[in-house]
N, C-alpha and C positions, 0 to 999 in steps of 0.2 A: 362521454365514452360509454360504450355498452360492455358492461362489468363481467355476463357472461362470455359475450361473445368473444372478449380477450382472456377469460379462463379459460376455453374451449380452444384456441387459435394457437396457444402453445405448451409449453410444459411446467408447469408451476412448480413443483419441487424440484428441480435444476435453477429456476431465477431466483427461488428463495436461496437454495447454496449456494449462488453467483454475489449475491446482496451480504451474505453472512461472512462468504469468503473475503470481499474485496472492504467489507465494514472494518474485520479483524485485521487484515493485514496493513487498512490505511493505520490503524491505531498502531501498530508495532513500527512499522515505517517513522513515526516521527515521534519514537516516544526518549529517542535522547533529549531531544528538546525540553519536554517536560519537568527529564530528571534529571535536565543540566545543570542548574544551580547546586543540587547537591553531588553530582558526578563533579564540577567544577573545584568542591573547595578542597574532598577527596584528592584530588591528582594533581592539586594546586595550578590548574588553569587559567592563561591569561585570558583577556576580553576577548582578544583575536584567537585563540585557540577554542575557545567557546561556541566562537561564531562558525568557526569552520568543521567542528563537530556535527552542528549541526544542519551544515549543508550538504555533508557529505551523503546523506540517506538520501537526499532531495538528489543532487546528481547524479548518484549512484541509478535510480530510480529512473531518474530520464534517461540517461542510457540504457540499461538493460531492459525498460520496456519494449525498445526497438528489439532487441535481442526475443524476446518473450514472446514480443506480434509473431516473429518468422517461427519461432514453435507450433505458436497457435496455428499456422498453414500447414505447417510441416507433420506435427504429432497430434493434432487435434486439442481444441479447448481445454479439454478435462486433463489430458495426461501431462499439459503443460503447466496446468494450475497446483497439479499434483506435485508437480518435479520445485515449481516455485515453494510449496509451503514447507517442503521436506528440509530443502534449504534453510528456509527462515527456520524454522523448530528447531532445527541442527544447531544454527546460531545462537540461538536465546540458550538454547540448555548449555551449552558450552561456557556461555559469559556467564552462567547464573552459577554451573558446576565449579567454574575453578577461575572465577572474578574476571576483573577488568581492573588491572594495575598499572597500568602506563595510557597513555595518550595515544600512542598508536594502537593500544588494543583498542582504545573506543573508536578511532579513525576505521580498524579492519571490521569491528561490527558493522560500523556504520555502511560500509561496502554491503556488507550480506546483509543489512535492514532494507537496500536498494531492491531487491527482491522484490520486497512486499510491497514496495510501492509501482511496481511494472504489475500488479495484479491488475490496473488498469486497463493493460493489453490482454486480460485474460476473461476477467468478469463481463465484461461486454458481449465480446463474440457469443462468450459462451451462453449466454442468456439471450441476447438477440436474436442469434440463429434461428433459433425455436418458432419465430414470431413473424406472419407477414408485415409486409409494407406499412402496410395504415396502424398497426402494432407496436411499430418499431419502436415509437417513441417514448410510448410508456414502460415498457421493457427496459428500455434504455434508462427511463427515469428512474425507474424502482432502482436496478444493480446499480447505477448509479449515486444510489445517495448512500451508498457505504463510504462515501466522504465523509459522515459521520464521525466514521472511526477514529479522526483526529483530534475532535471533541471528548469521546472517553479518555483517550493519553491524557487529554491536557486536565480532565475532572479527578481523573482518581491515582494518577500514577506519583503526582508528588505526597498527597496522601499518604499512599503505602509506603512510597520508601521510606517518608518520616516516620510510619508506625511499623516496619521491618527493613527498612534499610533499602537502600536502591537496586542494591545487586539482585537483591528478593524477591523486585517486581516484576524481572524477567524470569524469573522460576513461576509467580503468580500468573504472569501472563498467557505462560505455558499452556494451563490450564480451559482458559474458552479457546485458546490455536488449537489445541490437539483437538478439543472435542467438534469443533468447524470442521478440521481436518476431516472426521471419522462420519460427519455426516455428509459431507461433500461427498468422500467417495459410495458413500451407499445408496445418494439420489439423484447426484450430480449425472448425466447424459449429454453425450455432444448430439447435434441435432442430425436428422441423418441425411439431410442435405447440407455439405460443408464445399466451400469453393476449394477448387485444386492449389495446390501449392505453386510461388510463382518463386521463378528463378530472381539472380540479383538483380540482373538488368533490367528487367519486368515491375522490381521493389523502387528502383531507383528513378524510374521514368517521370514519379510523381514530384520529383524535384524541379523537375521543367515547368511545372504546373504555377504559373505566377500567384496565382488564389491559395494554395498549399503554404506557399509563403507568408501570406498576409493571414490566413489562420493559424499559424504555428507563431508568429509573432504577437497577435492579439490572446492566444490559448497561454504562450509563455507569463505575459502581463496578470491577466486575468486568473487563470490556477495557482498558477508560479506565486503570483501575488498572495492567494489563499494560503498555500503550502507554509510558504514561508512566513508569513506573519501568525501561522497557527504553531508554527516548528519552535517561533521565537519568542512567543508573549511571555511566556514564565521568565525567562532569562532577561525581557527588558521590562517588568513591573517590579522584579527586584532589584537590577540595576539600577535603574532610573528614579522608582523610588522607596525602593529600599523595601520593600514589600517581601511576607513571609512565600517560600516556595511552595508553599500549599494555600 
């Protein structure tokens, strides 16, 4: 790849805030997971309440990324990405402000943590855009490896709440969301070539598409697979063998 010639071909501080956005938000996305074991003894959870805690970011997530794509056409990349993290920051300050005492509050976060994981449907366009064809793919690769961000939950979040408590960690986490937040909007740019907005029927057509199917069922396996064995390692190295949550 010639190094200049894809520094020059699109907008670099937009793929850097598309990469920081989508890094942070995978991290909050599945950071019950992490601090399930001690959310779990907290609200005295069973094995099957546990597991369902922490699926519900992951479905949440596959749903409203569809939701978050039709923004992206609709409102353009940045202003969807915008409305997505205002959301998540709303959520965390809220559970960190005045706790998570029942099950179903951690169930209704886990809804509003779905957010952060449709960043998927946000970071992409919005960095891609920028970038021709022969481009695409390293563009794609950089905002792309904000999959990352599910590696930091699972390094440092049981940590913290063993050394300030769980509730704490989403007050803590606050802290790189808002400052992402404030840099995304000061560099972030949608490209200013953006495809028009397509009606439902227009959205829907691609279900005809028999290849559509066979990559949404290989993508399921494949991601799905990562999500969830990243969303559930804390939860089954203590279960299974008894191992500390940090």
């Amino acid at each position: 790849m010639d190094r200049k010639a894809f520094l020059k071909a699109g907008h670099t501080p937009t793929l850097f805030a598309a990469f920081l956005y989508f890094d942070l938000a995978f991290m909050v996305w599945v950071l019950l997971g992490p601090l399930g074991v001690q959310i779990a003894q907290d609200l005295q959870l069973t094995h099957a309440q546990k597991g369902f805690m922490v699926a519900v970011p992951v479905l949440a997530g596959a749903l409203l990324r569809m939701l978050m794509g039709v923004l992206v056409d609709h409102l353009q990349p940045k202003k969807a990405g915008a409305i997505g993290q205002v959301i998540v920051i709303a959520a965390m300050f809220v559970a960190w402000q005045f706790g998570i005492h029942s099950y179903e509050q951690a169930l209704l976060l886990g809804c509003f943590l779905g957010f952060a994981g449709a960043a998927f449907a946000v970071a992409l366009p919005l960095a891609s855009r920028w970038y021709p064809p022969e481009h695409q793919g390293t563009a794609l690769g950089i905002a792309g490896a904000g999959n990352s961000g599910t590696a930091l939950a699972a390094l440092f979040a049981p940590g913290l709440a063993a050394a300030f408590g769980w509730i704490n960690v989403f007050g803590l986490a606050l802290i790189p969301l808002v400052a992402v937040f404030i840099f995304y909007l000061l560099v972030a740019k949608d490209a200013p070539e953006c495809p028009p907005p397509k009606t439902l029927a227009e959205y829907l057509k691609v279900l005809k598409d028999r290849d559509a199917w066979w990559f949404m069922f290989f993508y399921s396996v494949t991601f799905g697979g990562f999500v969830g064995l990243a969303s559930s390692l804390t939860i089954y190295f203590n279960t299974q063998y008894g191992l500390d949550a940090k």
